[in-house]
PLY file of the C-alpha trace (Angstrom):
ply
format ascii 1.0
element vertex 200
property float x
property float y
property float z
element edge 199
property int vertex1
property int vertex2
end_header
129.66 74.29 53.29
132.15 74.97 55.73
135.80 73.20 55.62
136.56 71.46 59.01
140.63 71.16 59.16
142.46 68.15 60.45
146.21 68.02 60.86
147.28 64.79 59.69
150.98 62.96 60.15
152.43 60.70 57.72
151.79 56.96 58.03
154.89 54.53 57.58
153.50 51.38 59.84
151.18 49.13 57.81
149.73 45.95 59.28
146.89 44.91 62.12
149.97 45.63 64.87
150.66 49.02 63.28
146.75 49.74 62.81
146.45 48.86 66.69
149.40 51.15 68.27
147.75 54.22 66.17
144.40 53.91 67.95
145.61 53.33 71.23
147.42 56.25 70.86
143.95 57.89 70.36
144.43 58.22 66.03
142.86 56.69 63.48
144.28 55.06 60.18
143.44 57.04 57.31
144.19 57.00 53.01
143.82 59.61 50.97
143.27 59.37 46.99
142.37 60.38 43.90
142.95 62.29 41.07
145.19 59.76 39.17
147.73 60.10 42.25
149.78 57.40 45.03
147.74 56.89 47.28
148.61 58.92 50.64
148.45 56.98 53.84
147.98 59.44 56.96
146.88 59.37 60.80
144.26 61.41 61.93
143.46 62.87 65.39
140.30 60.49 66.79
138.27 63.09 68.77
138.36 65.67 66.11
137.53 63.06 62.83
134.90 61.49 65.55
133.12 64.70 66.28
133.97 65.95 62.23
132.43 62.66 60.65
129.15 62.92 62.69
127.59 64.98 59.59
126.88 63.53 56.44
129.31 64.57 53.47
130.99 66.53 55.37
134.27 68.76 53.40
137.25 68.34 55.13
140.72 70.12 54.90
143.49 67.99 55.50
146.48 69.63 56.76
149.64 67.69 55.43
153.33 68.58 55.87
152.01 72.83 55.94
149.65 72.08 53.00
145.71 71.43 52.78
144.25 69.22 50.48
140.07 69.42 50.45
138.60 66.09 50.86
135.61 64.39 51.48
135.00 60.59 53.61
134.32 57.68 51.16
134.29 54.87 53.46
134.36 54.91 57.24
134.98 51.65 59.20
133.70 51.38 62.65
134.19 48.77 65.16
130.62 47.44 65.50
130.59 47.03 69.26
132.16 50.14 70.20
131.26 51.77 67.75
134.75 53.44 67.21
136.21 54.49 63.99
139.14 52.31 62.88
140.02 53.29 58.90
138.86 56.43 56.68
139.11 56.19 53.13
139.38 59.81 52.30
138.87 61.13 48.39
140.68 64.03 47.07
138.28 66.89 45.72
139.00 70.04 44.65
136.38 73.37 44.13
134.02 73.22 41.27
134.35 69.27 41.06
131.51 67.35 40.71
131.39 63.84 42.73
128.59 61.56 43.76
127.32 60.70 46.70
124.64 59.93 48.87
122.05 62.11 51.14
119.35 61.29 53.39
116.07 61.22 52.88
114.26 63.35 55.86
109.93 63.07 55.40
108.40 66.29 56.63
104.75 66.73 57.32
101.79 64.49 57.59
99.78 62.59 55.37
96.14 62.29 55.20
94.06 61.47 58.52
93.99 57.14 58.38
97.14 56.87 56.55
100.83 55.87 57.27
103.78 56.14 55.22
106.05 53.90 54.23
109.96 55.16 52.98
111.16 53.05 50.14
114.16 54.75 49.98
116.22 56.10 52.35
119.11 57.59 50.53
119.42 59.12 46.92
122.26 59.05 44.95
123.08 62.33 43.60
126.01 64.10 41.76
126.65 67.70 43.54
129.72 70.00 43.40
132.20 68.83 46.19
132.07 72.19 48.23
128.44 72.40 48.66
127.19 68.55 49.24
124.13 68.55 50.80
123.91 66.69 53.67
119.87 65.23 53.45
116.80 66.48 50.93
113.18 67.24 52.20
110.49 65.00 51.06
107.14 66.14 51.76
103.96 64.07 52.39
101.91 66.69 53.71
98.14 65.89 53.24
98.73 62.97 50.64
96.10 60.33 50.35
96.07 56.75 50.43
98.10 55.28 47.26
100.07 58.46 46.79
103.63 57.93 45.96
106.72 60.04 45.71
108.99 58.65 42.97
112.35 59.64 43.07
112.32 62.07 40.20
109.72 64.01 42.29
111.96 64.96 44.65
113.66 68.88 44.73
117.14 68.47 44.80
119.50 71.13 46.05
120.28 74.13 43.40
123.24 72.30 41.27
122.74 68.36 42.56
121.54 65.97 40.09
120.31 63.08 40.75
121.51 59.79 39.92
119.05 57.14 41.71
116.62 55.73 38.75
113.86 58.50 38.68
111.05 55.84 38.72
111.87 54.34 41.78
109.27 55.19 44.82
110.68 57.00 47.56
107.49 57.27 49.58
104.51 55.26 49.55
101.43 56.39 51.43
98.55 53.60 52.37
96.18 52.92 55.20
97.08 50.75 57.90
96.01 46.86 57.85
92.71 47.44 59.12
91.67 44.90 62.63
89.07 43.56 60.79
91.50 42.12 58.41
93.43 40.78 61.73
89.88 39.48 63.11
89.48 36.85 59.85
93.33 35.85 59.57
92.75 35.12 63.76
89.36 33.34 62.42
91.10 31.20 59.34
93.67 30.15 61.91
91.39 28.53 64.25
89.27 27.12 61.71
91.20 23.41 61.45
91.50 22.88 65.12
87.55 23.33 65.03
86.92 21.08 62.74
89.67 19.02 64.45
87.16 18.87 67.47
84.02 18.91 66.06
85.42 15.69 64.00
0 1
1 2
2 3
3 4
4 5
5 6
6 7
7 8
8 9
9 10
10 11
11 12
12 13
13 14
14 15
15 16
16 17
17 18
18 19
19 20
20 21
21 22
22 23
23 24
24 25
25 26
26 27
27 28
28 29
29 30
30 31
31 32
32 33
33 34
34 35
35 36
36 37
37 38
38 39
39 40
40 41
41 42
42 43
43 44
44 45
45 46
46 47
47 48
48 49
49 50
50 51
51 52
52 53
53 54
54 55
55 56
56 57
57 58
58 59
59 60
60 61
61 62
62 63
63 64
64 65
65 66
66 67
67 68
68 69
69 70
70 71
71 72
72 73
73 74
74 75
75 76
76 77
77 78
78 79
79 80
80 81
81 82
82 83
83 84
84 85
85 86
86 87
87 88
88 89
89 90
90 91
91 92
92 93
93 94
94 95
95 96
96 97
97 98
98 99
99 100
100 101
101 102
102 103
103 104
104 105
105 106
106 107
107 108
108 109
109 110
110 111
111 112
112 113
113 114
114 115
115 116
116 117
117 118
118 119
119 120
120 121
121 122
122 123
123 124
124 125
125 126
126 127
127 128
128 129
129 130
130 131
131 132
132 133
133 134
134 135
135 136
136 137
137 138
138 139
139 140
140 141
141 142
142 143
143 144
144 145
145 146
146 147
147 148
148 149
149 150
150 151
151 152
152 153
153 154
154 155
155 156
156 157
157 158
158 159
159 160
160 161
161 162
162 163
163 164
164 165
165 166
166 167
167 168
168 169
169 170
170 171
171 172
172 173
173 174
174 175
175 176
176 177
177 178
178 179
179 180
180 181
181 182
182 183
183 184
184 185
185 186
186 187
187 188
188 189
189 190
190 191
191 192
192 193
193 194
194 195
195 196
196 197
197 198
198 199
């Protein structure tokens, strides 16, 4: 996985005010931690973490006072409306360190002619080195049948993840769609008591 570098600047204003000034001036608040240490509280450049955070797990490089500490994002607030980042909660890694996280779950293929599928689970929690997390896993429901299921423990992980999520729980479900005629009685039932209504 490659590193993407951000220069960072110290942080020394705390509070909703201070918070504010930093993004106007096109930065966002950040932390960094871990490791038994302070915690460090930084600003980072807003186009660059924007663009940088638009992967999943992604490694970053945090350039400090001439120094770079590896690090990955724990916790990203976003303004819901405009969808801006306002805080990063950064964790401190280092090469050959295991951490957990999370990776998408991307379906591949097609199931059986007449079937859908339905996805259980959207994320697995896995444990991975912290300089090669994978970003998503392939599931794949290529030709499955009707009442086929992917559990979690089915699913190939990356060379050196392991997973975390409970290995019994379904991932993928594959069934056939609720047939019309199905539609046609529940439609029937529910006109049944004004019938009667009028036939009474």
């Amino acid at each position: 996985m490659a590193e993407i570098k951000l220069a960072a600047e110290p942080r020394t204003e705390f509070g909703k005010g201070a918070a504010r000034r930093i993004r106007r001036d096109n930065k966002i608040p950040a932390v960094l931690y871990g490791h038994g240490d302070a915690p460090v509280h930084v600003t980072l450049p807003g186009h660059e973490s924007m663009l940088a955070l638009r992967q999943t797990n992604v490694l970053l490089n945090i350039q400090l006072d001439g120094k770079g500490q590896l690090a990955v994002a724990k916790d990203v607030q976003r303004d819901p409306v405009r969808n801006v980042i306002e805080h990063i909660d950064l964790q401190v890694v280092t090469a050959g360190e295991k951490i957990t996280v999370d990776i998408s779950v991307n379906i591949v293929g097609e199931s059986a002619p007449g079937t859908i599928h339905l996805v259980e689970e959207q994320t697995l929690s896995i444990e991975a080195e912290a300089t090669h997390l994978p970003e998503s896993v392939d599931v794949s429901i290529e030709g499955l049948e009707s009442g086929s299921q992917i559990l979690a423990g089915d699913v190939k992980l990356p060379a050196g993840a392991e997973l975390l999520t409970d290995p019994s729980y379904v991932v993928v479900l594959v069934t056939e769609p609720r047939g019309e005629a199905g539609d046609d009685e529940s439609a029937a039932s529910a006109e049944s008591p004004a019938e009667a209504s009028s036939e009474g």
